[in-house]
Biopython code that builds the backbone (N, CA, C, O; Angstrom):
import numpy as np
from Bio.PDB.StructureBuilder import StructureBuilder

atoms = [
    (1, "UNK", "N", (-5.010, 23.513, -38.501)),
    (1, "UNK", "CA", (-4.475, 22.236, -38.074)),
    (1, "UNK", "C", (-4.255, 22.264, -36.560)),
    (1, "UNK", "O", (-3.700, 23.214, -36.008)),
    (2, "UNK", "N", (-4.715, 21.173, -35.899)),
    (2, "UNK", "CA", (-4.538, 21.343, -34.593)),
    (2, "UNK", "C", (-4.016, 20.178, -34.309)),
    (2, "UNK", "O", (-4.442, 19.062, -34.605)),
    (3, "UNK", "N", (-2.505, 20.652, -33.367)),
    (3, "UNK", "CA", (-1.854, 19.524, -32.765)),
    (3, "UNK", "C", (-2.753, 19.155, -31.176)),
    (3, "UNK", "O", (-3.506, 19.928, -30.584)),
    (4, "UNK", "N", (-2.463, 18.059, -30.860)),
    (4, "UNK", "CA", (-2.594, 17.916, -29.665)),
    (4, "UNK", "C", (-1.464, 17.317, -28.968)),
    (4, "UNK", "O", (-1.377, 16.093, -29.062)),
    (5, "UNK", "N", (-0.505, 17.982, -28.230)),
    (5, "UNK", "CA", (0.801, 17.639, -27.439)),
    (5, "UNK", "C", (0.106, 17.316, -25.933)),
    (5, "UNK", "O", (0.904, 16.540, -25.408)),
    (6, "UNK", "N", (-0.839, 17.514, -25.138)),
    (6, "UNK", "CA", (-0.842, 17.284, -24.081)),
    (6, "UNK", "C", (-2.179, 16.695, -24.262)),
    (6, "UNK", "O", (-2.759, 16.992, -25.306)),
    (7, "UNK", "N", (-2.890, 15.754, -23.260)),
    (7, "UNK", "CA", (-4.224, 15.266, -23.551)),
    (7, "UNK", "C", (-4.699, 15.337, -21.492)),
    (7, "UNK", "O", (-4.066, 15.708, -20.504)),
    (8, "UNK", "N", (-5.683, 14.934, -21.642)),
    (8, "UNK", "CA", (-6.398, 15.313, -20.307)),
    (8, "UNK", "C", (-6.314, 13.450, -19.691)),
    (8, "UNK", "O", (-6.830, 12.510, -20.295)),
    (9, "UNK", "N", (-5.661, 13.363, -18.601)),
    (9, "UNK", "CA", (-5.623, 12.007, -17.929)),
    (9, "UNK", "C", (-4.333, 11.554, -18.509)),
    (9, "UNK", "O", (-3.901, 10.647, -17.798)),
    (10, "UNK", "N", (-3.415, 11.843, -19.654)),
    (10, "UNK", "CA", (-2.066, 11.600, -19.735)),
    (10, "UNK", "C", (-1.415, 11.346, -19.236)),
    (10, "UNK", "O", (-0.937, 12.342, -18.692)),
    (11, "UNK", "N", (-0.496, 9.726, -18.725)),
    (11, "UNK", "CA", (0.341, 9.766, -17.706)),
    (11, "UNK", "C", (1.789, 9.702, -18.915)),
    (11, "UNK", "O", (1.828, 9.859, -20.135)),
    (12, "UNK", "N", (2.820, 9.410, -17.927)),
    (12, "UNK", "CA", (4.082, 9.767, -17.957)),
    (12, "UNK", "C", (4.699, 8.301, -17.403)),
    (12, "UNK", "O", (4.054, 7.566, -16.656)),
    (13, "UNK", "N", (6.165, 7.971, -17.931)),
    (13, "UNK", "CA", (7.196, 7.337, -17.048)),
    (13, "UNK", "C", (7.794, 7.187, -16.709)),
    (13, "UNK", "O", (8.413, 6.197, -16.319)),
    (14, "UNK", "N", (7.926, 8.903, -16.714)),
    (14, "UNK", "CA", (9.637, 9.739, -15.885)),
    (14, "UNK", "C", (9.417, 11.060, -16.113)),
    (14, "UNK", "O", (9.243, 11.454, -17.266)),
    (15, "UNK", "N", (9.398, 11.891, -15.076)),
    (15, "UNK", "CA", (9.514, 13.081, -15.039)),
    (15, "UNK", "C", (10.328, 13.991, -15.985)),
    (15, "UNK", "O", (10.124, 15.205, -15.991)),
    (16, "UNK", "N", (11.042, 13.544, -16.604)),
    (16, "UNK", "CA", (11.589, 14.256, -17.889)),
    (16, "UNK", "C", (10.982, 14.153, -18.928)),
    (16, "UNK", "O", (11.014, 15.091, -19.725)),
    (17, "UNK", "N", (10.124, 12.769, -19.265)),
    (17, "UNK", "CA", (9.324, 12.677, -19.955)),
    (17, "UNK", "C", (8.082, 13.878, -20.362)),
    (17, "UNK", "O", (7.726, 14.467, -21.383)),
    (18, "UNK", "N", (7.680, 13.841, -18.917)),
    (18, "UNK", "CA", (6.920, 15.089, -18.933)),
    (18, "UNK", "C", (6.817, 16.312, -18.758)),
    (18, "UNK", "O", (5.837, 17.000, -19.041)),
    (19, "UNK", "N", (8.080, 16.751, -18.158)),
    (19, "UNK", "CA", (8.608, 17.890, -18.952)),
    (19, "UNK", "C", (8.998, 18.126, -20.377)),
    (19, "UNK", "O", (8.803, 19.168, -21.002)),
    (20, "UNK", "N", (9.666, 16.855, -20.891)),
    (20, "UNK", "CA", (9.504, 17.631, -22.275)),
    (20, "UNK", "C", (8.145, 17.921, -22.977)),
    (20, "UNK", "O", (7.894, 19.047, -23.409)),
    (21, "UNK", "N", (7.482, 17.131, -23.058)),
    (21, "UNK", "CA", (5.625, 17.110, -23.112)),
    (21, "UNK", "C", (5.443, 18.617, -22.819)),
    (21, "UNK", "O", (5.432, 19.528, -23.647)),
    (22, "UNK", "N", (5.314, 18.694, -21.575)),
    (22, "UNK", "CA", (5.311, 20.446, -20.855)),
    (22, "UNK", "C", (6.127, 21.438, -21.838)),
    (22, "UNK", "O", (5.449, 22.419, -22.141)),
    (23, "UNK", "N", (7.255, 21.421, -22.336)),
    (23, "UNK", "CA", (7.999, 22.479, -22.806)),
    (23, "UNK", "C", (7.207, 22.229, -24.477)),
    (23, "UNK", "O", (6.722, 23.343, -24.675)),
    (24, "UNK", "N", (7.012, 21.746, -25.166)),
    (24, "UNK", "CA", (6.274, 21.387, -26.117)),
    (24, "UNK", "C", (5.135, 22.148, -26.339)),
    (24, "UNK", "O", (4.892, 23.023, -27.170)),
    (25, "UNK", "N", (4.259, 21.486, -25.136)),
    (25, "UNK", "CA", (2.714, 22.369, -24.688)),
    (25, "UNK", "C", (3.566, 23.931, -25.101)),
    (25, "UNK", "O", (3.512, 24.422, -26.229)),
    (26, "UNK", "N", (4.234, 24.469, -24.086)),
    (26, "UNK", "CA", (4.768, 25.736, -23.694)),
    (26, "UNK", "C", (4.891, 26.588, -25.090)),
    (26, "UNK", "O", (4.348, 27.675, -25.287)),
    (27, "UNK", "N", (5.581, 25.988, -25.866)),
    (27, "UNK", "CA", (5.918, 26.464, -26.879)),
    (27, "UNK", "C", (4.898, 26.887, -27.457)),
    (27, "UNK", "O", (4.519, 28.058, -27.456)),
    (28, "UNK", "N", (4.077, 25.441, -28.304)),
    (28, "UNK", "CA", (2.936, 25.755, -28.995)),
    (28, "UNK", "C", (1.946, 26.758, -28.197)),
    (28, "UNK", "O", (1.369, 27.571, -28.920)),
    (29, "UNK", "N", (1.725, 26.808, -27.111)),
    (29, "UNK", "CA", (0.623, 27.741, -27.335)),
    (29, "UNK", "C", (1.053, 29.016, -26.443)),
    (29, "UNK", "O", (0.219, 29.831, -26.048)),
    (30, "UNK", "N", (2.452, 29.113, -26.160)),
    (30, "UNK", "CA", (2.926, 30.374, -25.532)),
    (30, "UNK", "C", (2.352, 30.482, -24.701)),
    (30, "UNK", "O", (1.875, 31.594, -24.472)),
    (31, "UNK", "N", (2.069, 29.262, -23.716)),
    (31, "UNK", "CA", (2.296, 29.894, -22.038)),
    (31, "UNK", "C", (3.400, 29.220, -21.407)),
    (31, "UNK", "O", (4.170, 28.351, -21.815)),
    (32, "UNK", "N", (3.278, 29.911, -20.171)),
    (32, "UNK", "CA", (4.620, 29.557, -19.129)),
    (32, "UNK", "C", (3.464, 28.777, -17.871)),
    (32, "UNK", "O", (2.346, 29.193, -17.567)),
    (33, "UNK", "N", (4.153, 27.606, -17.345)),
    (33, "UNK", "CA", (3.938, 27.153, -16.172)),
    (33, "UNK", "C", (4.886, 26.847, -15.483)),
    (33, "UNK", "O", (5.999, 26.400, -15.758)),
    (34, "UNK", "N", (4.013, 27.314, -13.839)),
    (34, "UNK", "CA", (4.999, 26.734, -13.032)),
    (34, "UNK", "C", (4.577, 25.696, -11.921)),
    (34, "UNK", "O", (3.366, 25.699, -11.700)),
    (35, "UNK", "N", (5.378, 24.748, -11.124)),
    (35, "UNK", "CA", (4.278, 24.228, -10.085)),
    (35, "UNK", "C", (4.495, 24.723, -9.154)),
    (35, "UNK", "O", (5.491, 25.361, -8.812)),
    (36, "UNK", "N", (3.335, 24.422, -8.488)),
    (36, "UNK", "CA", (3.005, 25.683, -7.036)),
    (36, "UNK", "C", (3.175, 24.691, -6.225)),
    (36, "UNK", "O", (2.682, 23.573, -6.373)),
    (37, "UNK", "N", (4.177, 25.197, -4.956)),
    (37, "UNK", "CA", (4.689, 24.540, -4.139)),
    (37, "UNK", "C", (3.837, 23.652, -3.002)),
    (37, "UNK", "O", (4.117, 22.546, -2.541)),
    (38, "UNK", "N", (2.523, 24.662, -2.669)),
    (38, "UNK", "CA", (1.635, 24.348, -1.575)),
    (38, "UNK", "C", (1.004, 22.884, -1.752)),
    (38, "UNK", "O", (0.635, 22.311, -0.727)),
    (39, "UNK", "N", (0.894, 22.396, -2.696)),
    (39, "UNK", "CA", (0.032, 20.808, -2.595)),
    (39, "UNK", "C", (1.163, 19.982, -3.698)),
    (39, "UNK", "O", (0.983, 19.297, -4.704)),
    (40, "UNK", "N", (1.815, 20.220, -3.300)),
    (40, "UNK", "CA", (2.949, 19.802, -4.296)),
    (40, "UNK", "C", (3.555, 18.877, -3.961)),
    (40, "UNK", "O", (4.690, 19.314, -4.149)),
    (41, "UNK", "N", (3.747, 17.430, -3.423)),
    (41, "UNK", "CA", (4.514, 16.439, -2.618)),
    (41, "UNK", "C", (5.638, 15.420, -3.365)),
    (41, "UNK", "O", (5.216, 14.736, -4.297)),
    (42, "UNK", "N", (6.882, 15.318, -3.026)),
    (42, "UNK", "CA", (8.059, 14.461, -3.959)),
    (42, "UNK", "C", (7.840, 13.105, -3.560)),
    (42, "UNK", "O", (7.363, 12.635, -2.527)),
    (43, "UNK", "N", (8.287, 12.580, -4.591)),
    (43, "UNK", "CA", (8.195, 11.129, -3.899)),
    (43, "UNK", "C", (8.397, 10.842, -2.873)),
    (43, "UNK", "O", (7.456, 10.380, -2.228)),
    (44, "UNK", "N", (9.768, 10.984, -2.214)),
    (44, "UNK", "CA", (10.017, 10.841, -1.286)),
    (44, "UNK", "C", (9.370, 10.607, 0.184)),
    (44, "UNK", "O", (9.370, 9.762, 1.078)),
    (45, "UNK", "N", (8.743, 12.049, -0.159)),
    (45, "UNK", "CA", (7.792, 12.408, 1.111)),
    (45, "UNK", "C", (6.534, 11.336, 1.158)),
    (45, "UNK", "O", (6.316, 10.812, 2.251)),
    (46, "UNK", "N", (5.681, 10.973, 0.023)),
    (46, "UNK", "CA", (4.623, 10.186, -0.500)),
    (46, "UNK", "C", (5.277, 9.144, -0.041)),
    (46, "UNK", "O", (4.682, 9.113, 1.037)),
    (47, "UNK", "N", (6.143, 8.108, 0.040)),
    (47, "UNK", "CA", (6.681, 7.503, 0.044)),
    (47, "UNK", "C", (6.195, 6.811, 1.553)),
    (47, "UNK", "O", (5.699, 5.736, 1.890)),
    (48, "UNK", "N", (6.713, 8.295, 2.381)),
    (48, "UNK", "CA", (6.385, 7.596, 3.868)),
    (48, "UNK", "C", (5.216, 7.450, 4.151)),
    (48, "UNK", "O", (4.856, 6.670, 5.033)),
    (49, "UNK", "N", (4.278, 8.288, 3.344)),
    (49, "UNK", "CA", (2.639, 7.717, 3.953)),
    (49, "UNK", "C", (2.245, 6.822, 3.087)),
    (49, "UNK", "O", (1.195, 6.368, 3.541)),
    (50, "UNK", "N", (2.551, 6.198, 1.874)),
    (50, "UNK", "CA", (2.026, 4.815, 1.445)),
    (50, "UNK", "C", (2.567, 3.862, 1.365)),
    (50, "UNK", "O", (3.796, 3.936, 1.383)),
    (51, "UNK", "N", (1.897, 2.444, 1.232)),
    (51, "UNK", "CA", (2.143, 1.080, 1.583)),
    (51, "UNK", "C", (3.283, 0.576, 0.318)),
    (51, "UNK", "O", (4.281, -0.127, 0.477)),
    (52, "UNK", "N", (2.802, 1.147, -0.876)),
    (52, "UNK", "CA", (3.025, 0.722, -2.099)),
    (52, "UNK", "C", (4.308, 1.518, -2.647)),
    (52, "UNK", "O", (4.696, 2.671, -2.461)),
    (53, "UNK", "N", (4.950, 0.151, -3.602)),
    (53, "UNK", "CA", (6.473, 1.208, -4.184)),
    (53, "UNK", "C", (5.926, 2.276, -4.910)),
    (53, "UNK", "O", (4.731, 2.249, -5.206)),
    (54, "UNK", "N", (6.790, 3.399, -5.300)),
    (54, "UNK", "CA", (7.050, 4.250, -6.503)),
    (54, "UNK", "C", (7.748, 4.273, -7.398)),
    (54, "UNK", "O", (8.851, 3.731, -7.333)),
    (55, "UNK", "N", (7.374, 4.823, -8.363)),
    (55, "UNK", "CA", (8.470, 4.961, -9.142)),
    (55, "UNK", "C", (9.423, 5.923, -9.247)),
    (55, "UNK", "O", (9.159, 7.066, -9.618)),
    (56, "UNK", "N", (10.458, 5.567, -8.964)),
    (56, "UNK", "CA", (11.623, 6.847, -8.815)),
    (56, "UNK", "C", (12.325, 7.641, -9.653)),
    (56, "UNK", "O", (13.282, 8.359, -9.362)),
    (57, "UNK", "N", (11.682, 7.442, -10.972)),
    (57, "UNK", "CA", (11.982, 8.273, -11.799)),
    (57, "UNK", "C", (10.435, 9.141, -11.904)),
    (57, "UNK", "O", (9.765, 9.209, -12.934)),
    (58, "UNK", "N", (10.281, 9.408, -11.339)),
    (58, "UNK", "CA", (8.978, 10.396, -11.176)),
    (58, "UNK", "C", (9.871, 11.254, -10.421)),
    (58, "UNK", "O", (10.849, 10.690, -9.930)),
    (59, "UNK", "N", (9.700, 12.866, -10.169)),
    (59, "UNK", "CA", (10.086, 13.952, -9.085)),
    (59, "UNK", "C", (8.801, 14.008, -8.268)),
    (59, "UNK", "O", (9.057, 14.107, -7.068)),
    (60, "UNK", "N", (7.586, 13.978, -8.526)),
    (60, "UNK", "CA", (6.533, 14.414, -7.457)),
    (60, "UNK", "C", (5.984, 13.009, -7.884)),
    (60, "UNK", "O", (6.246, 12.248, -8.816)),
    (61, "UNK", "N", (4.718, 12.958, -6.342)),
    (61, "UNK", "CA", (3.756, 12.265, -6.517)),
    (61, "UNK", "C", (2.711, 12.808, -6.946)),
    (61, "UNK", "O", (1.780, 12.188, -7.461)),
    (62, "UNK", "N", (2.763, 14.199, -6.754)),
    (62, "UNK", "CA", (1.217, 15.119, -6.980)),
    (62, "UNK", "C", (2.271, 16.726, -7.461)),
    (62, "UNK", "O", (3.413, 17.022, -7.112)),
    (63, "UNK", "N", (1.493, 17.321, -8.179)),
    (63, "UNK", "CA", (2.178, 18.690, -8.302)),
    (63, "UNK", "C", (0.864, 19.208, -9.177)),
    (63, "UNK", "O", (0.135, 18.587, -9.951)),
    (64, "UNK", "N", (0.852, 20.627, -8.736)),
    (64, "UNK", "CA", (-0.001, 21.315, -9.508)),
    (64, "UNK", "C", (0.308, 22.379, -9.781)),
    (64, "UNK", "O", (0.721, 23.279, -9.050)),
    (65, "UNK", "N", (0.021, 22.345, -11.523)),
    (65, "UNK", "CA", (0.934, 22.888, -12.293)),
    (65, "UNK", "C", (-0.180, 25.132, -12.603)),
    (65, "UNK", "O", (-1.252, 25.234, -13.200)),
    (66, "UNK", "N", (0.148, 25.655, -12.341)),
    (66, "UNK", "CA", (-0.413, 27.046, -12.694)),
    (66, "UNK", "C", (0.636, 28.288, -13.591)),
    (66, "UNK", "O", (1.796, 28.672, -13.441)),
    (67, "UNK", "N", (-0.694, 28.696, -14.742)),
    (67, "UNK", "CA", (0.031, 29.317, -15.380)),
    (67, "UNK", "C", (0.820, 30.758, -14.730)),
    (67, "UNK", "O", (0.352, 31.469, -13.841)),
    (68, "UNK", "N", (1.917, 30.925, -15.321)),
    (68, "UNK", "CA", (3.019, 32.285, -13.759)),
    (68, "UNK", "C", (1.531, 33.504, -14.376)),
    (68, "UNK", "O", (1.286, 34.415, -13.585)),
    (69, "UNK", "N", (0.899, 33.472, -15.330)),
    (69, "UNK", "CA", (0.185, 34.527, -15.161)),
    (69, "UNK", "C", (-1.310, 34.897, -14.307)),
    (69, "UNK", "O", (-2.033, 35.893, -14.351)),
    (70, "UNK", "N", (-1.400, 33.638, -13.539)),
    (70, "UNK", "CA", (-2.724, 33.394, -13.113)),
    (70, "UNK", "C", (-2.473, 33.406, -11.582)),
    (70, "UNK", "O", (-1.356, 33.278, -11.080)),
    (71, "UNK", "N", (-3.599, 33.569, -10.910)),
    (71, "UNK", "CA", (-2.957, 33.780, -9.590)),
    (71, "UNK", "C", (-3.342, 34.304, -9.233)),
    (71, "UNK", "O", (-4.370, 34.758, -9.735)),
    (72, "UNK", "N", (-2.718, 34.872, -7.631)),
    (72, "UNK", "CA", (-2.471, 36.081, -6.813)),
    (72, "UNK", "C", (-1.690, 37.004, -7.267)),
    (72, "UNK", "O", (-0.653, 36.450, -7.631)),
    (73, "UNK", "N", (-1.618, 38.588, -7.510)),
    (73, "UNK", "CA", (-1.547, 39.534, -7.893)),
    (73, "UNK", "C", (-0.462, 40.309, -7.141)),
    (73, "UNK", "O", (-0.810, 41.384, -6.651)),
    (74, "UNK", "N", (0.861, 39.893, -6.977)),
    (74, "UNK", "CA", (1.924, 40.304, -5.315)),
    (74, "UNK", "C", (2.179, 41.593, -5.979)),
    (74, "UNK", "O", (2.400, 41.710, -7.185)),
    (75, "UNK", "N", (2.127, 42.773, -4.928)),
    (75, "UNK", "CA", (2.873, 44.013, -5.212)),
    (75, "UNK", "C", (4.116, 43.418, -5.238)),
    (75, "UNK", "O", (4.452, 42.335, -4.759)),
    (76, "UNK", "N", (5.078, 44.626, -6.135)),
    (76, "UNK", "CA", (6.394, 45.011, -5.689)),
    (76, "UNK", "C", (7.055, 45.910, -5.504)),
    (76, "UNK", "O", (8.242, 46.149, -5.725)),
    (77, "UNK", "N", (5.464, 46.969, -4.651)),
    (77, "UNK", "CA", (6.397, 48.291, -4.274)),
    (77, "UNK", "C", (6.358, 48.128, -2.841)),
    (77, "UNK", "O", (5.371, 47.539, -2.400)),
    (78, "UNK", "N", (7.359, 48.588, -1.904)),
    (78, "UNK", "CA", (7.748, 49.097, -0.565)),
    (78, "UNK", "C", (7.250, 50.288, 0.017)),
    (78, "UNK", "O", (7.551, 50.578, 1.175)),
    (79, "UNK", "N", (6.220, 51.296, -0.957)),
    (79, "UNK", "CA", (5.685, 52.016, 0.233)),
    (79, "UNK", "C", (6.082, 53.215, 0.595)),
    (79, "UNK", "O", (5.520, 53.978, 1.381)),
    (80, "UNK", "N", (7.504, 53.442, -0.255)),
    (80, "UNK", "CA", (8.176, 54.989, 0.117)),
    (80, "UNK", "C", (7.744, 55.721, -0.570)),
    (80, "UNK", "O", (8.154, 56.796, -0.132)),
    (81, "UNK", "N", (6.865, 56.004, -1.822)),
    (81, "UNK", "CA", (6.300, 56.652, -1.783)),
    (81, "UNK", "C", (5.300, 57.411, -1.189)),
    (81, "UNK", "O", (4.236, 56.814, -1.030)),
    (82, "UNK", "N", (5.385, 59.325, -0.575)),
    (82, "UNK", "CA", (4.238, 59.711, -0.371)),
    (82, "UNK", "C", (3.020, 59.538, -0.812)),
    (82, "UNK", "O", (3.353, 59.117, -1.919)),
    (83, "UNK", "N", (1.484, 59.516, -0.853)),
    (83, "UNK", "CA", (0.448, 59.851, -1.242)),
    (83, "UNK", "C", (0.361, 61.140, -0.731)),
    (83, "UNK", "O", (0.941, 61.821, 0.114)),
    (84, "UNK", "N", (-0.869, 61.288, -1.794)),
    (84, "UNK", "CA", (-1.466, 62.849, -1.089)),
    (84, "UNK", "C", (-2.986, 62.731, -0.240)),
    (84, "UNK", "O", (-3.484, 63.731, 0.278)),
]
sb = StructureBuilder()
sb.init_structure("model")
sb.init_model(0)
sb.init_chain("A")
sb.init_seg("    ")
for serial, (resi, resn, name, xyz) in enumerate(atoms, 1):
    if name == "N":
        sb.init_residue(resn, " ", resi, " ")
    sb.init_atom(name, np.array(xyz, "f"), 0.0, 1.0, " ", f" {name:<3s}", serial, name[0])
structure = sb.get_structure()
């Protein structure tokens, strides 16, 4: 049986909305996301470069969402260890 909780082009009409959607997704298929800050813009900010209202129950205008396991690969060692 296959649910489908999230669909491709899905909008939303409040950011809680779609987080719960998101925690749903999360569950069923056991991943974690997070959004990545770099192309990530709040309303707010969107706000000043377009003509047109928003809706303010949205948190972003754009966010892109990546799973925490995908990515860049960050050490978290410091190096005090000798090599030989």
């Amino acid at each position: 049986m296959i649910i489908l909780i999230m669909q491709f082009g899905q909008t939303f009409d409040s950011f809680a909305q779609f987080k719960s959607t998101l925690n749903q997704y999360e569950t069923v298929d056991r991943q974690k996301f997070v959004i990545k800050g770099s192309r990530s813009r709040t309303i707010e900010a969107a706000q000043k470069m377009l003509k047109r209202k928003l809706n303010s129950d949205l948190k972003y205008y754009e966010a892109q969402l990546c799973c925490v396991h995908g990515g860049v690969v960050r050490t978290r060692g410091k190096g005090i260890r000798k090599t030989r």
